[in-house]
MARNUFI-5759 format. One line per 5 residues: number of its first residue (from 1); their letters; for each residue x, y, z of N, C-alpha, C, O. Coordinates in Angstrom, 3 decimals, decimal comma, padded with zeros to 6 digits. Example, Ala and Ser with C-alpha at 12.3 -4.5 7.8 and 13.67 -1.06 7.14 Angstrom:
BEGIN
1	AS	013,190 -005,690 007,800 012,300 -004,500 007,800 013,200 -003,300 007,800 014,236 -003,319 008,465  012,850 -002,250 007,080 013,670 -001,060 007,140 012,900 000,030 007,870 013,409 001,138 008,039;
//
This chain:
BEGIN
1	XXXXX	077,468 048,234 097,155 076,237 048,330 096,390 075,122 047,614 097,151 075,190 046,404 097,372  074,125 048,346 097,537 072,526 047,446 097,878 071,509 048,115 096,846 071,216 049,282 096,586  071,001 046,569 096,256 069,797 046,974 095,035 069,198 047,137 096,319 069,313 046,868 097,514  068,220 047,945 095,120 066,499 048,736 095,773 065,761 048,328 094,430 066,221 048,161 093,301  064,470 048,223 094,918 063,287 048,200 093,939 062,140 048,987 094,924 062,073 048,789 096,137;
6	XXXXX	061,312 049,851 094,224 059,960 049,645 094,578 059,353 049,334 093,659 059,680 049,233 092,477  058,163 049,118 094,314 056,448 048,784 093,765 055,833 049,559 094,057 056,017 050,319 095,008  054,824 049,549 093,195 053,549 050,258 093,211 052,156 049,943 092,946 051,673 050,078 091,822  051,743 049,682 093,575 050,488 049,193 093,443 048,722 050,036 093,686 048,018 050,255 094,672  048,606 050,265 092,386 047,538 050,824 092,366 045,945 050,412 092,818 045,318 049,790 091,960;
11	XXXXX	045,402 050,643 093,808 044,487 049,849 094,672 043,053 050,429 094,061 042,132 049,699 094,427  042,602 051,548 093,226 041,828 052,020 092,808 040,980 053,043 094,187 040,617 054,190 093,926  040,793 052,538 095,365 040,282 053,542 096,485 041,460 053,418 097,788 042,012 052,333 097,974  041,692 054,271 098,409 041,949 054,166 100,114 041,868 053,204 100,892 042,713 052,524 101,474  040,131 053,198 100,832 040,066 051,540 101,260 040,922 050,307 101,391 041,535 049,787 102,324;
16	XXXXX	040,688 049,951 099,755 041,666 048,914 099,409 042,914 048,877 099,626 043,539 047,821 099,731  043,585 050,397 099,748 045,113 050,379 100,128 045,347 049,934 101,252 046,264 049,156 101,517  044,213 050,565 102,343 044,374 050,095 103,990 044,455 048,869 104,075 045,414 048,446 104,720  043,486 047,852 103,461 043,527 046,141 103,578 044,277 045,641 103,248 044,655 044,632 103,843  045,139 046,282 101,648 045,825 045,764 101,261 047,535 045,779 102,548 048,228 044,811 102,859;
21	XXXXX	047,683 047,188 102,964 048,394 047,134 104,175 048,551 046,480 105,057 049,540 046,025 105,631  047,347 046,412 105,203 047,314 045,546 106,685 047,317 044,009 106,379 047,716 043,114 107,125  046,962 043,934 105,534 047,298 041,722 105,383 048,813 041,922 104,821 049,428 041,256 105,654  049,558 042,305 104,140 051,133 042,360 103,927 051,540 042,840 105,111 052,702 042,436 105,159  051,287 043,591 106,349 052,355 044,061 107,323 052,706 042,849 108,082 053,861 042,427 108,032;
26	XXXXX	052,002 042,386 108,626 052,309 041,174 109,704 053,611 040,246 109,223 054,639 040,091 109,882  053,274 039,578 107,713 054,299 038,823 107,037 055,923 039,986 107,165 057,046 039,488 107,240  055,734 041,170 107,165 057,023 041,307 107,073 057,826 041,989 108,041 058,854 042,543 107,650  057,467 042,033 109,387 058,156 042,273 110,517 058,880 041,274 111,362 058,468 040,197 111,794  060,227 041,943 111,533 061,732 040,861 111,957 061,796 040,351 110,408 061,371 039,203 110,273;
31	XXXXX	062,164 040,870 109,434 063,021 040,015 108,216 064,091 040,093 108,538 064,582 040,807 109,412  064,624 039,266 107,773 066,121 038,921 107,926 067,663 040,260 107,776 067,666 041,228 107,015  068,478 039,975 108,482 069,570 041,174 108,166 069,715 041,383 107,179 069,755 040,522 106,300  069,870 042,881 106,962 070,026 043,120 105,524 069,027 042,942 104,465 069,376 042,540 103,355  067,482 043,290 104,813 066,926 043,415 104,683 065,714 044,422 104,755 064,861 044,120 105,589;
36	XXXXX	065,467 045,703 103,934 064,947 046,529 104,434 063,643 046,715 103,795 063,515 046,408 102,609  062,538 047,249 104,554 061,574 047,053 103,441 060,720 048,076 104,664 060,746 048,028 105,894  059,769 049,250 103,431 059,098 050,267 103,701 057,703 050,550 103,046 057,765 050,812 101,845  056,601 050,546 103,546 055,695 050,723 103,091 054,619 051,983 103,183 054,231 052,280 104,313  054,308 052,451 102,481 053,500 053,947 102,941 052,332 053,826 101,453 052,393 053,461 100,279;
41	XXXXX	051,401 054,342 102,334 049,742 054,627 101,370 049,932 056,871 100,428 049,928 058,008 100,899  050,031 056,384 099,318 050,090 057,748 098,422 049,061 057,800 097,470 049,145 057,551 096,268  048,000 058,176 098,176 046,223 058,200 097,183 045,901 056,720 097,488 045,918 056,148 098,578  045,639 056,295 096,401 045,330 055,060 096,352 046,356 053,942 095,814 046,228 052,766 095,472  047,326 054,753 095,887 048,729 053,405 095,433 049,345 053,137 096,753 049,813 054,008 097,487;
46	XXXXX	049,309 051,888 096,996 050,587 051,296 098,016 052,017 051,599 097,166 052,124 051,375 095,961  053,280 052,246 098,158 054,548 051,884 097,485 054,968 051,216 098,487 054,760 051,514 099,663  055,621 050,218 098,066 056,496 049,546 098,879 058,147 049,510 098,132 058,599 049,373 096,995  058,605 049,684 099,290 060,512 050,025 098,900 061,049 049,027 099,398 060,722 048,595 100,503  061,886 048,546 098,718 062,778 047,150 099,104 064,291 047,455 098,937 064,837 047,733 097,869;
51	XXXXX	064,831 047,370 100,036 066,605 047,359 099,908 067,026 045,843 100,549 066,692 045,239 101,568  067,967 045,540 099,374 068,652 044,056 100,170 069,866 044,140 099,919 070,204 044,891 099,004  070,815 043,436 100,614 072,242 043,056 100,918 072,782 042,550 099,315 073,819 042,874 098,737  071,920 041,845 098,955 072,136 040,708 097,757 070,912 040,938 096,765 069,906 041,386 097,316  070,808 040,663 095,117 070,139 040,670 094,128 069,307 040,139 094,127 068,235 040,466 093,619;
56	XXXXX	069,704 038,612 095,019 068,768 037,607 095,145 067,863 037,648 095,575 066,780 037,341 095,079  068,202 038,224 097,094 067,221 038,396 098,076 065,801 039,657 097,949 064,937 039,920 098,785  065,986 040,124 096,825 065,285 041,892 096,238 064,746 041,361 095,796 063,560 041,656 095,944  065,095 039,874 094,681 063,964 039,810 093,209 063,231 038,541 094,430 062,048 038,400 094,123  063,375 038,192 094,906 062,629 036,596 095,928 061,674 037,469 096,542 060,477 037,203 096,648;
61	XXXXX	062,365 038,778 097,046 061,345 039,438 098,361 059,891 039,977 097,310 058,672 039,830 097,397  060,792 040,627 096,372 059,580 041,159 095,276 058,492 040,577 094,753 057,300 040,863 094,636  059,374 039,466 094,396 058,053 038,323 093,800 057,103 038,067 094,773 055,916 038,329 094,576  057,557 037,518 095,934 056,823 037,302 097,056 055,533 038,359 097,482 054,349 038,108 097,709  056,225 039,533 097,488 054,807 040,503 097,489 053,804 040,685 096,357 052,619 040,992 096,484;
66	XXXXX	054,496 040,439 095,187 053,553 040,134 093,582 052,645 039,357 094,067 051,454 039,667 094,091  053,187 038,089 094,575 051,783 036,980 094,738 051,294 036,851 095,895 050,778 035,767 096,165  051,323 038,185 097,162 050,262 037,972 098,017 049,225 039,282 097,241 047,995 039,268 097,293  049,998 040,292 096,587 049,026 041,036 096,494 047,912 040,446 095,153 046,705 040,684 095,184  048,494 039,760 094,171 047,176 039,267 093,471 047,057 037,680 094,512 047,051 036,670 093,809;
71	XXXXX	047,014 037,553 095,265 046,440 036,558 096,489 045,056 037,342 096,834 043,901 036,917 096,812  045,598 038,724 097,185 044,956 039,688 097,673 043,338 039,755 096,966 042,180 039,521 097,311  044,121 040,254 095,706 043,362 041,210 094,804 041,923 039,813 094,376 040,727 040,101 094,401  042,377 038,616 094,079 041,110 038,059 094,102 040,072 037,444 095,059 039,054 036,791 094,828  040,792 037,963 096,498 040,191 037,957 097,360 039,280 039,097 098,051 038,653 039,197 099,106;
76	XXXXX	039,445 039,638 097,296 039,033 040,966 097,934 037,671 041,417 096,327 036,542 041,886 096,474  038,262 041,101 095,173 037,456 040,926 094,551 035,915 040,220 094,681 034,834 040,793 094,554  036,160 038,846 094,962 035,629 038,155 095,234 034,779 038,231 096,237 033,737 037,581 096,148  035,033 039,045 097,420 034,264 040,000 098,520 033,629 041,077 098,417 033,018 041,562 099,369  033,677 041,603 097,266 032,671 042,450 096,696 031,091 042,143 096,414 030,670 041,139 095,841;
81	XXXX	030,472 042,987 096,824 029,024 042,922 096,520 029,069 042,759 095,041 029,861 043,488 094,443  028,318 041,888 094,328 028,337 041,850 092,693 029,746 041,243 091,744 029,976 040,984 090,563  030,342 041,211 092,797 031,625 040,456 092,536 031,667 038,950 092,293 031,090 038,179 093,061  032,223 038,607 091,422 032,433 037,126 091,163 031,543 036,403 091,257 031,701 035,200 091,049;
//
């Protein structure tokens, strides 16, 4: 058995999906064995797919992307013209 989860994250434009891409890619190249993780832009939703060895390692990896992407999201907010 290897759990999988994805996410989905709805970015509202293209734009935002690209940035949002590109500040999560760097963090997750060379993870650990048994560790798989896939990301692709569909409209304006990021999915990201997660396969791990262990339960543990799926719900840690998951969370982990939860809190860069609202890391993200009020940063990018906050960089908006009229924003914040």
């Amino acid at each position: 058995m290897k759990p999988r989860a994805e996410l989905v994250i709805s970015c509202g434009d293209a734009e935002a999906v690209r940035a949002l891409m590109s500040v999560l890619a760097p963090d997750n190249e060379g993870g650990p064995r048994g560790l798989g993780i896939t990301a692709s832009a569909k409209g304006d939703d990021l999915v990201i797919q997660v396969a791990a060895d262990s339960p543990t390692t799926l719900v840690s990896t998951c969370l982990a992307f939860l809190r860069d992407v609202s890391l993200f999201r009020e940063v990018w907010l906050l960089s908006r013209t009229g924003q914040g």
